[in-house]
Backbone as CSV, one residue per row, in Angstrom:
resi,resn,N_x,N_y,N_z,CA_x,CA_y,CA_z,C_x,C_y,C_z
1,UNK,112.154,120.493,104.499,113.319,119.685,104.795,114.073,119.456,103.486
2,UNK,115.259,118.859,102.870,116.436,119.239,102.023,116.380,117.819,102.091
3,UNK,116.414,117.880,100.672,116.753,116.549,100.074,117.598,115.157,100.913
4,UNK,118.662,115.874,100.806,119.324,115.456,101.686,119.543,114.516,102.904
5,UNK,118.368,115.223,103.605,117.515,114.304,104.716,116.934,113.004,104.698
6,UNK,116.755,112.903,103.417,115.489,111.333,103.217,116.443,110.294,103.750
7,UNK,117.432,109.533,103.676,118.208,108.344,103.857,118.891,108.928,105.051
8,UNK,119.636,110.237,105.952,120.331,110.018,106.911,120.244,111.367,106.955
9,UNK,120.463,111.765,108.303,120.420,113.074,109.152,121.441,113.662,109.789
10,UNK,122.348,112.346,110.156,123.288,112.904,111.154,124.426,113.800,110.789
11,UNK,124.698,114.828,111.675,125.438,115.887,110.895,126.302,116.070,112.191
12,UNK,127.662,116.639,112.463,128.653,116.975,112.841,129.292,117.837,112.874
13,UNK,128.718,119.207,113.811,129.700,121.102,113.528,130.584,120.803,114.305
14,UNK,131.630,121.201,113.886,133.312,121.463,114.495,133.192,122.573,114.273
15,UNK,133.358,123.001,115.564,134.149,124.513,115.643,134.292,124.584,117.484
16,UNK,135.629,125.868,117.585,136.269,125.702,118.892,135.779,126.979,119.639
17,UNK,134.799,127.628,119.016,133.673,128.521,119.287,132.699,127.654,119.669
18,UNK,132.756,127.568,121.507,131.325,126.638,122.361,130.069,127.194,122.598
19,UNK,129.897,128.378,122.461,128.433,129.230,122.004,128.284,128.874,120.660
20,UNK,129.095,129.272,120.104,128.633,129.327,118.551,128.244,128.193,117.593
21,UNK,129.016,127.246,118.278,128.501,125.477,117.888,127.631,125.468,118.818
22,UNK,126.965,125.775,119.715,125.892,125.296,120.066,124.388,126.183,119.617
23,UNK,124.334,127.234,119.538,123.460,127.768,118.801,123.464,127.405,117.216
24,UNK,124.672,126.707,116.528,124.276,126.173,115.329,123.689,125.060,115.304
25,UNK,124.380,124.131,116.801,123.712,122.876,116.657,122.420,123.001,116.794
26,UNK,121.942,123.673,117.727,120.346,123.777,118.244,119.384,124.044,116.578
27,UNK,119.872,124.987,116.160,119.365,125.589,114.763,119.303,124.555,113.565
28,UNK,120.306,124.227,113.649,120.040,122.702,112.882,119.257,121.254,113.576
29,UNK,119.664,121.110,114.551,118.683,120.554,115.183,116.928,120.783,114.630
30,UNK,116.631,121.764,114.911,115.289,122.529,114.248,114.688,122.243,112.956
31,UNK,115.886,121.999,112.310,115.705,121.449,110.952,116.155,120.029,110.758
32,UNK,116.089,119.584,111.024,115.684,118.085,111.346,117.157,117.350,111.345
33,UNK,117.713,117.284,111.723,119.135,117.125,111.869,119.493,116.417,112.832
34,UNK,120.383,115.373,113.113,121.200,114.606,114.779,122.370,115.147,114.576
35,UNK,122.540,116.023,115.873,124.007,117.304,115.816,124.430,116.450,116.705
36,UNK,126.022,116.306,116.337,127.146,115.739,117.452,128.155,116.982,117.192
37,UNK,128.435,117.607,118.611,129.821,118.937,118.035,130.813,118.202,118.552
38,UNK,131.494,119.054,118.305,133.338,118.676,118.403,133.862,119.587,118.529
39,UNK,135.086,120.139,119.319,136.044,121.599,119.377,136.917,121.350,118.823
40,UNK,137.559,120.238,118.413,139.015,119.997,117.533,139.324,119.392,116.475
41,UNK,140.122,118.976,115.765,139.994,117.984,114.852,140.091,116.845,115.290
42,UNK,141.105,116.228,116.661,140.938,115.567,117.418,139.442,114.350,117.605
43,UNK,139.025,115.637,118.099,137.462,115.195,118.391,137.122,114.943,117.934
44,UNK,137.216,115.690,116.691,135.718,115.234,115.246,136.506,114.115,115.140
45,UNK,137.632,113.690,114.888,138.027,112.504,113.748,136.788,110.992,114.790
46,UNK,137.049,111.340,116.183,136.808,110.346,117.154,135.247,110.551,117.015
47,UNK,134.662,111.541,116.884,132.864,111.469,116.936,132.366,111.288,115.726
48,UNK,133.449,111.316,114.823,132.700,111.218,113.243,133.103,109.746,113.079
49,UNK,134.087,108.705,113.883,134.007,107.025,113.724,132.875,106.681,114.711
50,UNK,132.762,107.062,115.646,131.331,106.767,116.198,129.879,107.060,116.328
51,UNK,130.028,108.271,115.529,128.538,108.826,115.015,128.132,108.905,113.734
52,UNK,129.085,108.419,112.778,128.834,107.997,111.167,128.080,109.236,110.723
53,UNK,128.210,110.771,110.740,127.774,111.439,110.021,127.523,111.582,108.700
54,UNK,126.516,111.849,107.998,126.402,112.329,106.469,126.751,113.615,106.345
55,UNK,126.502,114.137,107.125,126.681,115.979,107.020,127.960,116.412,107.742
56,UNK,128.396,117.597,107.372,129.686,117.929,108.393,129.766,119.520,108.814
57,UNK,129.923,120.270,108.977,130.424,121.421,108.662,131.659,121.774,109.933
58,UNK,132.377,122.345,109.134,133.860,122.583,109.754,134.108,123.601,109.497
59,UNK,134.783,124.505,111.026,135.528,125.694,111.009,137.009,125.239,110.379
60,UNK,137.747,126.374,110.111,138.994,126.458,109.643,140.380,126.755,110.200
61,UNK,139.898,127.285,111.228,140.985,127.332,112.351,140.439,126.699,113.620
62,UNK,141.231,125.813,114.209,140.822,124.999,115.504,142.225,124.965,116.161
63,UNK,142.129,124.890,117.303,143.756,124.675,118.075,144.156,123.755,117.983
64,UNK,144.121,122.786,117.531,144.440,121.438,117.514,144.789,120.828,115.885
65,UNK,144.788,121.848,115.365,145.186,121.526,113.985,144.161,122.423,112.633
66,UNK,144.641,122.212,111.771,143.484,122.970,110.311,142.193,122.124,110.556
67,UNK,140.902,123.208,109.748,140.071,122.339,109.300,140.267,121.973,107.943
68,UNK,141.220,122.402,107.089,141.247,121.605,105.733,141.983,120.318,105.490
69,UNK,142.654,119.860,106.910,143.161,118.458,107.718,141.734,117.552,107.753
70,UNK,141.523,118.603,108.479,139.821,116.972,108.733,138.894,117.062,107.580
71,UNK,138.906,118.299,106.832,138.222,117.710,105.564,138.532,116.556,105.185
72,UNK,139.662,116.316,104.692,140.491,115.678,104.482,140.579,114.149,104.791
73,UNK,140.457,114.279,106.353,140.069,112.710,107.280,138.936,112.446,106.790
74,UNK,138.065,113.710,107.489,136.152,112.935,107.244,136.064,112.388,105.503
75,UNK,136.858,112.856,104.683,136.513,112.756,103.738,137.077,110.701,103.706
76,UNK,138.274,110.303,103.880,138.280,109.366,104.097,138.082,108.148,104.754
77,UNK,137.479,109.073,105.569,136.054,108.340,107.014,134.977,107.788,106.141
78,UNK,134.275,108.894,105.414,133.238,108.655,104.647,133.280,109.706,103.312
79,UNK,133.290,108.670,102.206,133.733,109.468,100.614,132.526,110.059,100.425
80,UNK,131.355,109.951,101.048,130.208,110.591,100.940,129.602,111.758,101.548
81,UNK,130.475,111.837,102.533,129.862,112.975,103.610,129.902,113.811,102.624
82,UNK,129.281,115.174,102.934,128.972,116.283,102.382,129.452,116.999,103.595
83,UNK,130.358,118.167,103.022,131.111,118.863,104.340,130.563,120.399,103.705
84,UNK,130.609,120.880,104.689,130.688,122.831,104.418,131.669,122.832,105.360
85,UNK,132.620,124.110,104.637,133.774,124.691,105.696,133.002,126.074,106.012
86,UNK,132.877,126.309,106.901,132.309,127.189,107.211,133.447,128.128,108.421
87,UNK,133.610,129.593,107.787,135.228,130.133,108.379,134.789,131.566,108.724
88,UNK,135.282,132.495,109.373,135.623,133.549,109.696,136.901,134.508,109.078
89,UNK,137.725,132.929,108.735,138.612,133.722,108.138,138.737,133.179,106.344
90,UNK,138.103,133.334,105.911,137.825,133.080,104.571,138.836,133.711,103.543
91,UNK,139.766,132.887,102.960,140.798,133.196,101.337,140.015,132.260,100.295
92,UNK,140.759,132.738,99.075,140.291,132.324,97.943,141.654,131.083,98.062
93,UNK,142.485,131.028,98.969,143.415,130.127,98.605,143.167,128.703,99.866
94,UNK,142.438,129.124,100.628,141.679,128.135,101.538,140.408,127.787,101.332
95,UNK,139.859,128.569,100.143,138.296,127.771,99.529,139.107,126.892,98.584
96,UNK,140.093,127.153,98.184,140.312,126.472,96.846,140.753,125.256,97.154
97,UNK,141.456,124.742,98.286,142.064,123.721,99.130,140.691,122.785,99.668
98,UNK,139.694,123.200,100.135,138.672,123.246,100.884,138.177,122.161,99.829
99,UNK,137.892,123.021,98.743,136.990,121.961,97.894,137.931,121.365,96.854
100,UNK,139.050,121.452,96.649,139.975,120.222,96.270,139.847,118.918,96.993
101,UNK,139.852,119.198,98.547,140.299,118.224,99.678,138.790,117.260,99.452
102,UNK,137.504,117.995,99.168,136.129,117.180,99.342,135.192,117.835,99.667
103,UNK,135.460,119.175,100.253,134.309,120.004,101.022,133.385,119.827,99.705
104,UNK,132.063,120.355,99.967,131.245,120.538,98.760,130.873,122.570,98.762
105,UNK,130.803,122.841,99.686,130.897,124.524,100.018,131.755,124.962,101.367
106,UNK,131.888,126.035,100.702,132.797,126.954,102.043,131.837,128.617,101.803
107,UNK,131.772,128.732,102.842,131.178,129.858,103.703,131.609,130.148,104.608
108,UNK,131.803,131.729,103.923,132.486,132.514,104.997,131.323,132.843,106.459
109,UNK,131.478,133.383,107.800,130.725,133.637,108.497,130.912,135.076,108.675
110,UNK,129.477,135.422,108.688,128.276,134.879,109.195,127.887,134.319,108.280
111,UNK,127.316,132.780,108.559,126.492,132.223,107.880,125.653,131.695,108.703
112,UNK,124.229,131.534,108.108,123.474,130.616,109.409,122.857,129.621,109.196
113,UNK,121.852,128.961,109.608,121.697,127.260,109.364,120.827,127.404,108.292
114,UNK,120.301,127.884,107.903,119.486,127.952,106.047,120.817,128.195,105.553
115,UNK,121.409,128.928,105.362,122.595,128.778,104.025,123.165,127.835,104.247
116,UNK,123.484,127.118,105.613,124.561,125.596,105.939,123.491,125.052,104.979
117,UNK,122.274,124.458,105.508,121.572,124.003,104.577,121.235,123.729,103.267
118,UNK,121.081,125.143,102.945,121.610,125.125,101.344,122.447,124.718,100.735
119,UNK,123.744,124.878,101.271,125.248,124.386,100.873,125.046,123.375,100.571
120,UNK,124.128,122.684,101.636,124.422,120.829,101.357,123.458,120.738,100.417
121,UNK,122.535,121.219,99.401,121.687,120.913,98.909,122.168,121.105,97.648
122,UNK,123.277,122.254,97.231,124.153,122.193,96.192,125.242,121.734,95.310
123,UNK,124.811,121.020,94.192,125.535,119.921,93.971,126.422,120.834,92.998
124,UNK,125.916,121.435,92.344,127.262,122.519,91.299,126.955,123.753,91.647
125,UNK,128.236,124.554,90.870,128.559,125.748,91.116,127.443,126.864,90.180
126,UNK,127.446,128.032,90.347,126.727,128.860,90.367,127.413,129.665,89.282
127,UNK,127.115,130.077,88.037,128.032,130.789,86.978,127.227,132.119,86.931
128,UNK,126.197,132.424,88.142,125.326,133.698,87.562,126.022,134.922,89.056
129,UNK,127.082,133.803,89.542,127.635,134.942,90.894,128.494,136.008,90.077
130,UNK,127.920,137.283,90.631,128.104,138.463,90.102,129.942,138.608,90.502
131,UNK,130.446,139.076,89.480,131.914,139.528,89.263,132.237,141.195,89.720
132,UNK,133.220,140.997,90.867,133.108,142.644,91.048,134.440,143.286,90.046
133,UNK,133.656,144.768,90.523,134.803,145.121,89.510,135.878,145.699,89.868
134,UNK,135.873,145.802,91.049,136.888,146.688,91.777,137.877,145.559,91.952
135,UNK,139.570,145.867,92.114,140.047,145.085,92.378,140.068,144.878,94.013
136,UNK,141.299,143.728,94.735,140.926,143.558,96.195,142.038,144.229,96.711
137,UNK,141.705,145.175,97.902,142.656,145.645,98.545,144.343,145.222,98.989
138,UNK,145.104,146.404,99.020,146.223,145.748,99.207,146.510,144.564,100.667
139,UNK,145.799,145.211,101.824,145.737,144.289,102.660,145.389,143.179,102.627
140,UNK,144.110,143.165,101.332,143.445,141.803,101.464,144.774,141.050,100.763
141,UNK,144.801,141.668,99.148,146.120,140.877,98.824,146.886,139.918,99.299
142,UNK,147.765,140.749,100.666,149.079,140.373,101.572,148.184,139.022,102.459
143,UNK,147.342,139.400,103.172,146.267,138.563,103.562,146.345,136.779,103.110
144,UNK,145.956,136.740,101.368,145.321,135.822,100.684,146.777,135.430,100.426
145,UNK,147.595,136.300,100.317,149.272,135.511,99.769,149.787,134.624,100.984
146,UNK,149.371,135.369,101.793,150.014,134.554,103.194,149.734,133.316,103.169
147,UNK,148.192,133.107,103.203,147.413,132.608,102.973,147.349,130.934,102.024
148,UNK,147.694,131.680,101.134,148.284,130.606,100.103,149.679,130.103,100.257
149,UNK,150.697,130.438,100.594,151.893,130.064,101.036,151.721,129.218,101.998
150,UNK,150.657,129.574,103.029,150.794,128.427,104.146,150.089,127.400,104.014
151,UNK,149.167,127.673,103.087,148.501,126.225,103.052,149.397,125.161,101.793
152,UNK,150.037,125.907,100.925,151.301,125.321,100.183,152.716,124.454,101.057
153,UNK,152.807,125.076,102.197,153.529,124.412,103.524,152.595,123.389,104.416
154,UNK,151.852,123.439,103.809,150.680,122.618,104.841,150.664,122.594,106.308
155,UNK,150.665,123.851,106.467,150.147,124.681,107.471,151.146,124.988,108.439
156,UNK,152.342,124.614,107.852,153.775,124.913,109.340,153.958,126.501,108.358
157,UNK,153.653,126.860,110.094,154.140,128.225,110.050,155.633,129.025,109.520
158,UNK,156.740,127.783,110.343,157.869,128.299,110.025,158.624,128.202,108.955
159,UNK,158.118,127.285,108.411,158.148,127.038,106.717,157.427,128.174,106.088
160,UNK,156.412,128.704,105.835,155.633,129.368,105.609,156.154,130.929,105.785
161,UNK,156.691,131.406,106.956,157.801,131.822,107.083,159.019,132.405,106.666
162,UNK,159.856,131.307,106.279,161.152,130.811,105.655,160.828,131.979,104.042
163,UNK,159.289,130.859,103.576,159.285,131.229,102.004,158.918,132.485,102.138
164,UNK,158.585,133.121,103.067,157.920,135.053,102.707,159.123,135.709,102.965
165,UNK,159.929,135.081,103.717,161.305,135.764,104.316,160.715,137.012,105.369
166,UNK,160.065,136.402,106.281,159.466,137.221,107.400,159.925,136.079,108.662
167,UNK,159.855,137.174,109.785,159.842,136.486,111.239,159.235,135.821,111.386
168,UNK,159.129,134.655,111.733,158.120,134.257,112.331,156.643,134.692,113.374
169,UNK,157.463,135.300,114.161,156.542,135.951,115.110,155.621,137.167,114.473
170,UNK,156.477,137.850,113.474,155.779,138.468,112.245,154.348,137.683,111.633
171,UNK,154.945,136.880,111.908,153.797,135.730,110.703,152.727,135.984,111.689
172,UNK,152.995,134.723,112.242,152.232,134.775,113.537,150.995,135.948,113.943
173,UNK,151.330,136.918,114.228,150.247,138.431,114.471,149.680,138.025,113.049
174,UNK,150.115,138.748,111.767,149.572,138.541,110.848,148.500,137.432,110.474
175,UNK,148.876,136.074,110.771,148.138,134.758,110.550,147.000,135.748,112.004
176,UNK,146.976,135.964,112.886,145.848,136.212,113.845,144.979,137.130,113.997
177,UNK,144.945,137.975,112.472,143.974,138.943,111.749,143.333,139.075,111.393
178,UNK,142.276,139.569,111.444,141.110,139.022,109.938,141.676,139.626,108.750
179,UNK,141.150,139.029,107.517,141.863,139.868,106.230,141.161,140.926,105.925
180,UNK,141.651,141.772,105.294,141.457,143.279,104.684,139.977,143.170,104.055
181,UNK,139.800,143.779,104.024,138.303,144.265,103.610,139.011,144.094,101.794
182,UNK,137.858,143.774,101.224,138.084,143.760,99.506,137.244,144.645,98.574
């Protein structure tokens, strides 16, 4: 069991994936954990004032708004929680937001409940993560720029938009991609 555990357990996955939060909850569960899920930010803000979580982990896209929004809340819910963003669609310009906002790790998925775990058990960063040498693809590039522009708009699309000097509806497909391989 993870440090972590000794004084409080309760932990809180958001994500709008209802298989996939529930096979995390169960998995954490396992590891000694009180799982409350949530599909929105909505939700979480409302189950994280009535279930006082220590733990969090949050997807990054939800229909109902960002998860680097409810970092954000939970973080002023409780200055203590320990959050993982845990994403599918993973930038270097939405980790960087992520743990500005309070997260303590972001993980991309697949990740599974030993690395959630771990995350929360990590209090600093890691200076022995290997540096690649290749640079990142042009797709990924366009990807991570988008990327960063919209979370610089805080998250309105059509702003976001405006500054690339693209369609919107352009955006749009694009924002509903995974990014380029690196």
């Amino acid at each position: 069991m993870n440090k972590g555990l000794t004084s409080g357990n309760r932990l809180l996955v958001v994500d709008d994936d209802a298989v996939f939060a529930a096979v995390l909850a169960r998995a954490l569960t396992r590891r000694g954990f009180e799982v409350e899920s949530a599909a929105g930010v909505a939700e979480a803000v409302g189950k994280a004032q009535q279930f006082d979580p220590q733990f969090a982990v949050v997807d990054l896209k939800m229909p109902d708004g960002s998860g680097l929004a409810l970092v954000e809340q939970l973080r002023r819910l409780s200055p203590a929680m320990r959050i993982v963003v845990l994403t599918g669609f993973a930038s270097v310009a939405t980790a960087v937001e992520a743990i500005k906002l309070g997260a303590i790790h972001y993980l991309p998925k697949p990740a599974d409940a030993d690395d959630i775990v771990a995350a929360f058990d990590r209090d600093a960063g890691d200076a022995a993560v290997a540096v690649k040498n290749r640079p990142l693809s042009v797709e990924r590039l366009q990807w991570e720029h988008i990327h960063k522009v919209l979370a610089e708009s805080d998250g309105n699309v059509s702003a976001t938009a405006r500054a690339l000097g693209m369609h919107r509806r352009t955006l749009q497909r694009k924002l509903g991609k995974k990014p380029g391989r690196d």
